[in-house]
KOLVODO-82299 format. One line per field, with one value per residue (C-alpha): residue number from 1; x, y, z. Coordinates in Angstrom, 1 decimal. Example, Ala and Ser with C-alpha at 12.3 -4.5 7.8 and 13.67 -1.06 7.14 Angstrom:
nr	c(1:2)
east	c(12.3:13.7)
north	c(-4.5:-1.1)
up	c(7.8:7.1)
This chain:
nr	c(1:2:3:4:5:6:7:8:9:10:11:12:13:14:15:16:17:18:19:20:21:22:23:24:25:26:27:28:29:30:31:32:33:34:35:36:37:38:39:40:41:42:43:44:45:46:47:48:49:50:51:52:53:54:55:56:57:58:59:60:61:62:63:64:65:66:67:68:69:70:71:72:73:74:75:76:77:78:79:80:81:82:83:84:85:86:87:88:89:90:91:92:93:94:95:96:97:98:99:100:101:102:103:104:105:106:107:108:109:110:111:112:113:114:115:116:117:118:119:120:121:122:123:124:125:126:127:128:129:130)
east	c(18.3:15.2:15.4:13.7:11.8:11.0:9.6:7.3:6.2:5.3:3.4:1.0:0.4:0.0:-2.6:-4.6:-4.2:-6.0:-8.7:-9.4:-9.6:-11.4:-14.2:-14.5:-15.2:-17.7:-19.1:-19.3:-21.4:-18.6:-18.9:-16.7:-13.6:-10.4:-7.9:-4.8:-1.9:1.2:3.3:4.5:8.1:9.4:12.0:14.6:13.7:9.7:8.4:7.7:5.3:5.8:2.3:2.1:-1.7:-3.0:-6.3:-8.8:-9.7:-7.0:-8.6:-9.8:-6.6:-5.3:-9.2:-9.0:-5.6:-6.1:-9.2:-7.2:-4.5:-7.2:-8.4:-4.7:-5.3:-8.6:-6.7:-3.5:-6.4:-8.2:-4.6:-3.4:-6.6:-5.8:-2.3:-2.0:-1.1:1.7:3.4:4.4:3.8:2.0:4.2:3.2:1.6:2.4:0.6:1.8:0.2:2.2:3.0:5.0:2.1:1.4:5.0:5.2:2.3:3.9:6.7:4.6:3.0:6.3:7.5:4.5:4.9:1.8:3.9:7.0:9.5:11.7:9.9:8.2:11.0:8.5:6.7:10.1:9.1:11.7:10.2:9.4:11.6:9.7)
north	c(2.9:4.7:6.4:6.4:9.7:8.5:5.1:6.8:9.4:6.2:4.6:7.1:8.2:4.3:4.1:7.4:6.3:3.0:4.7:7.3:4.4:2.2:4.7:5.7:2.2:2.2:5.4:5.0:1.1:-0.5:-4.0:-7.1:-4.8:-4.7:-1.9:-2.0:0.1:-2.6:-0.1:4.0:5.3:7.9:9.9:11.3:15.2:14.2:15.4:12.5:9.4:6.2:3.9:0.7:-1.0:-4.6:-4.4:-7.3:-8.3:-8.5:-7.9:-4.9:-3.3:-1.5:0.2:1.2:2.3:4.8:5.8:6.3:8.5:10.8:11.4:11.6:15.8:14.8:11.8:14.5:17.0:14.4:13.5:16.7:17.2:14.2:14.9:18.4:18.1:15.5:16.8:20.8:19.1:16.1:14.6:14.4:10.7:8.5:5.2:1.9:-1.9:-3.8:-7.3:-8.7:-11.1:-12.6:-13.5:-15.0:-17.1:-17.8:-19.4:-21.1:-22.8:-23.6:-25.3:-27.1:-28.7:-26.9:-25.2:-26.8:-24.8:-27.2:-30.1:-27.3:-23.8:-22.2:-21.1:-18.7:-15.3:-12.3:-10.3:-6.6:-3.8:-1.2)
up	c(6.5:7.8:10.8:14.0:13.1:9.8:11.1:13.8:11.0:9.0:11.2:12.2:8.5:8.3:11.0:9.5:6.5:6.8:8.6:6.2:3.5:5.0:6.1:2.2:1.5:4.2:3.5:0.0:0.4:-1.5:-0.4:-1.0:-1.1:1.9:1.1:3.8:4.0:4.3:4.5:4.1:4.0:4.3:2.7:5.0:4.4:5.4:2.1:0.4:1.6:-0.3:0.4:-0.1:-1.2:-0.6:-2.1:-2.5:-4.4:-6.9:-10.1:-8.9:-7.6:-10.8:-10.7:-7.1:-7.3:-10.2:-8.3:-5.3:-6.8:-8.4:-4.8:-3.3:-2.2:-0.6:1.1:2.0:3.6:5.5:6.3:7.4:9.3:11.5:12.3:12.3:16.0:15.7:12.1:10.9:7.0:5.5:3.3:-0.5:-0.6:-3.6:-3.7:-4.9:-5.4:-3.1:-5.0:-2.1:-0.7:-4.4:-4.7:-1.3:-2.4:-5.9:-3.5:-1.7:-4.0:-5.9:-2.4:-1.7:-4.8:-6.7:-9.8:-9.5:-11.6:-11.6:-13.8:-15.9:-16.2:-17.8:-15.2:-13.8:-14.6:-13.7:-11.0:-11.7:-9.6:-8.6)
């Protein structure tokens, strides 16, 4: 269970993080990209950052997020320039694809009727843990 420490900590890298993102797709003239931070945890001694991606579109995520994790100690500086006042350390940032919104839709569409799994099983697929 996170504390409250560790959620405020999140959110703010959360915040930052999003901004920092989303002006190097600006900057940069990318168009037809959206990269949001769902959501950062943190570990209970600070030092670690978990970050969680949505990035559309989806065929592109596994591009951007290599992209992104080259980049990660020019993403921890711009980082650590922004909070410097709020937080001693930035916390090392590791960055994830966050799969949670294609398997809500997955459900969806199996409630709705769309890909029923139960007149065709093979469509059940174990879900990955991460």
């Amino acid at each position: 269970m996170e504390t409250n420490r560790q959620k405020k900590i999140g959110n703010v890298l959360q915040k930052d993080l999003v901004d920092i993102l989303q002006g190097e797709v600006r900057k940069n003239g990318i168009s037809n990209l959206v990269i949001s931070v769902s959501k950062v945890s943190v570990t209970t001694d600070l030092s670690i950052a978990k970050v969680y991606l949505s990035i559309f579109p989806q065929d592109k995520a596994a591009e951007i997020l290599v992209a992104i994790r080259t980049n990660t100690p020019l993403i921890k500086h711009d980082l650590a320039q922004r909070v410097k006042l709020q937080l001693r350390k930035v916390p090392n940032l590791i960055f994830y694809i966050d799969d949670s919104l294609d398997y809500i839709e997955k459900i969806d569409n199996a409630l709705s009727g769309k890909d029923n799994p139960i007149d065709n099983p093979d469509l059940l697929e174990k879900r990955k843990k991460s």
